[in-house]
Backbone bond lengths (Angstrom), bond angles and torsions (degrees), N, CA, C in turn:
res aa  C-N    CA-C-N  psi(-1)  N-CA   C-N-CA  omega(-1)  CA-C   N-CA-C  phi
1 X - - - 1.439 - - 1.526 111.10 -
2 X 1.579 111.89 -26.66 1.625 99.11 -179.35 1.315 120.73 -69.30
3 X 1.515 103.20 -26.01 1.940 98.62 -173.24 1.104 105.52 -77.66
4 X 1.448 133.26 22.78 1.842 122.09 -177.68 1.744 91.55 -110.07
5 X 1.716 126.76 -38.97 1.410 139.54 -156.00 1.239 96.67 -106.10
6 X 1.297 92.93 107.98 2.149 82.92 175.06 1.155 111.21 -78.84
7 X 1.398 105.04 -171.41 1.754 118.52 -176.48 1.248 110.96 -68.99
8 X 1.082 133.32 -44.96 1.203 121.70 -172.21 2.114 118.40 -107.37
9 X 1.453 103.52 32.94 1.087 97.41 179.02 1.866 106.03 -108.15
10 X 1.670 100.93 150.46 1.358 122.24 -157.67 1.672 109.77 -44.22
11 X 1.402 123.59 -17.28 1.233 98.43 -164.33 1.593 98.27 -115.70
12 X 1.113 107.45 10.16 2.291 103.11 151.28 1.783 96.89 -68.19
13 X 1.390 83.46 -38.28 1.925 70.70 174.29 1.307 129.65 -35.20
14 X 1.437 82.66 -72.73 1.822 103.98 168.41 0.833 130.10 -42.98
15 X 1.567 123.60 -52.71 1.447 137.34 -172.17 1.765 104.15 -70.55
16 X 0.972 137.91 -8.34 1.364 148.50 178.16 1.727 113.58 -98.60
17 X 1.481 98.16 -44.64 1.471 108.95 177.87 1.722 104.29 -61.77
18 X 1.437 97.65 -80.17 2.029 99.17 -174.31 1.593 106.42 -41.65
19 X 1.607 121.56 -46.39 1.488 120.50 178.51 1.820 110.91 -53.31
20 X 1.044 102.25 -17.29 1.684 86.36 -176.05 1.361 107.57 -112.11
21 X 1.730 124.70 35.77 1.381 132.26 -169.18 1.446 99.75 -112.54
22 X 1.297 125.54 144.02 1.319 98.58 169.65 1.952 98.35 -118.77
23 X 1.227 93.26 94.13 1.852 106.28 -179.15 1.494 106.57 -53.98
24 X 1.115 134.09 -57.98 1.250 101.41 170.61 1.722 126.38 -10.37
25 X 1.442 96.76 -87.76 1.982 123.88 179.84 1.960 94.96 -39.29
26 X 1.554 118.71 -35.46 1.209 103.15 -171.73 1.756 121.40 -117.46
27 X 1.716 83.86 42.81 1.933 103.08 157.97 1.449 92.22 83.11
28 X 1.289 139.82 38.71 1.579 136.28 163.31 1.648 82.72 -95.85
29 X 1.279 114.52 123.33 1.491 127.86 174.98 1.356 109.21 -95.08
30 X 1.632 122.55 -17.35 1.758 120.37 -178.19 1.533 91.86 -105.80
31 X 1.194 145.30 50.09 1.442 122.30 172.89 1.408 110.75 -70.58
32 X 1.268 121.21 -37.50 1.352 136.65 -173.09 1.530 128.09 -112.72
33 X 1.526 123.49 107.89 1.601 126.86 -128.07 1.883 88.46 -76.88
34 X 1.366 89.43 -164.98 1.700 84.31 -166.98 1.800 80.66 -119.87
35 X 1.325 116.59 174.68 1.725 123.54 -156.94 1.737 102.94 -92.00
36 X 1.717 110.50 -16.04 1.599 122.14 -178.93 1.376 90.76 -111.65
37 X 1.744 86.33 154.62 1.264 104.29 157.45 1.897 107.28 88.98
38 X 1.619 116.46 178.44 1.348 107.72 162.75 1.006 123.71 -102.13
39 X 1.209 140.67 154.83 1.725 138.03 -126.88 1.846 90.49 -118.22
40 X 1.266 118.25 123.84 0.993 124.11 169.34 1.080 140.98 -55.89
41 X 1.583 139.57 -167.29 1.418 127.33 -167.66 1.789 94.49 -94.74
42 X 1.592 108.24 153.27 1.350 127.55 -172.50 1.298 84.34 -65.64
43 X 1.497 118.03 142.58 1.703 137.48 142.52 1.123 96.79 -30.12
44 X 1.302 118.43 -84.34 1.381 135.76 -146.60 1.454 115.60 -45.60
45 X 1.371 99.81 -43.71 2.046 121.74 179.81 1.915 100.30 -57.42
46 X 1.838 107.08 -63.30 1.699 102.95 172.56 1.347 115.54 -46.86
47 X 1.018 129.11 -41.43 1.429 130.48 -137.89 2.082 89.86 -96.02
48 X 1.258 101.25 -13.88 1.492 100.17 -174.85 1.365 106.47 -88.63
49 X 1.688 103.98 -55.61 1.403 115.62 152.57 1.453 130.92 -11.19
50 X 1.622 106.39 -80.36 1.763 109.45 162.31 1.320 117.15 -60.60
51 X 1.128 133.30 1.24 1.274 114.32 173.90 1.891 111.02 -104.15
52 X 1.253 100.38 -9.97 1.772 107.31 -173.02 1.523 75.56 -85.14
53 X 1.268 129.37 -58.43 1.936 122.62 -165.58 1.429 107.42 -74.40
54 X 1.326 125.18 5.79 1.701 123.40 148.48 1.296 109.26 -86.49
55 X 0.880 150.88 -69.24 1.572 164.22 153.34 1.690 96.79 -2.68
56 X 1.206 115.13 -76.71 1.253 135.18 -154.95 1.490 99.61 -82.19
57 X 1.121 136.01 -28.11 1.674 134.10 164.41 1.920 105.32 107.74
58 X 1.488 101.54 27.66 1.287 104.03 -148.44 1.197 82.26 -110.60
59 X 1.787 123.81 120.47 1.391 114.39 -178.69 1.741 100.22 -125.94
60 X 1.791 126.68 -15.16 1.110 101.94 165.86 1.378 129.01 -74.01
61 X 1.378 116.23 169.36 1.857 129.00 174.40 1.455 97.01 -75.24
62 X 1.457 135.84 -42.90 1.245 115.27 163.35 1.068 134.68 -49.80
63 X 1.875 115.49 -56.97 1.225 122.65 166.93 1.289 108.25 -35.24
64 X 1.330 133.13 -71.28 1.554 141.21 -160.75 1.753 106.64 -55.73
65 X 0.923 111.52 -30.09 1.678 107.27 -177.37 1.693 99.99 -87.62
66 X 1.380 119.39 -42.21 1.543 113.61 177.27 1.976 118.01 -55.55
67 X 1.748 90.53 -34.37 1.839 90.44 166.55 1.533 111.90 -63.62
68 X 1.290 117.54 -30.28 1.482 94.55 -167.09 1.319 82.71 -101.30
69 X 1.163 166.77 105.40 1.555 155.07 19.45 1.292 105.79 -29.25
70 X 1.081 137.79 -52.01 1.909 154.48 -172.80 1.560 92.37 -34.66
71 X 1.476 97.85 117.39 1.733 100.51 165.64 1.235 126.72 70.75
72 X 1.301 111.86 -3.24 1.821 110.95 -173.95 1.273 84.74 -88.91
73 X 1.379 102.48 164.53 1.401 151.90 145.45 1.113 113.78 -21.89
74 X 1.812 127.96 116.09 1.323 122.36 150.66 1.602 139.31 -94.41
């Protein structure tokens, strides 16, 4: 995955920023899945999410799922 994201593009930012949060301590109430059922999406993954579609001016749920198709890998 690194040789597609270069060094200096915005979301190593990100990915460094949410990683050094500890959401729990800052009111993420699902950090930790529950023992039933299927385990939901990581905090950490949304919370990176909305912040690439703040940055980027990208405020629909469509929009935001069509970026992460954007550029990956086939």
């Amino acid at each position: 995955m690194d040789d597609y994201v270069g060094p200096d593009n915005v979301v190593r930012f990100i990915e460094a920023f949410v990683e050094s949060l500890d959401l729990a301590a800052a009111g993420f109430d699902r950090t930790l899945p529950k023992a039933t059922g299927r385990p939901g999406y990581d905090p950490s993954d949304l919370l990176k999410l909305y912040i690439y579609g703040y940055l980027n001016r990208v405020r629909s749920s469509r929009r935001l799922e069509a970026e992460t198709h954007r550029n990956r890998g086939a």
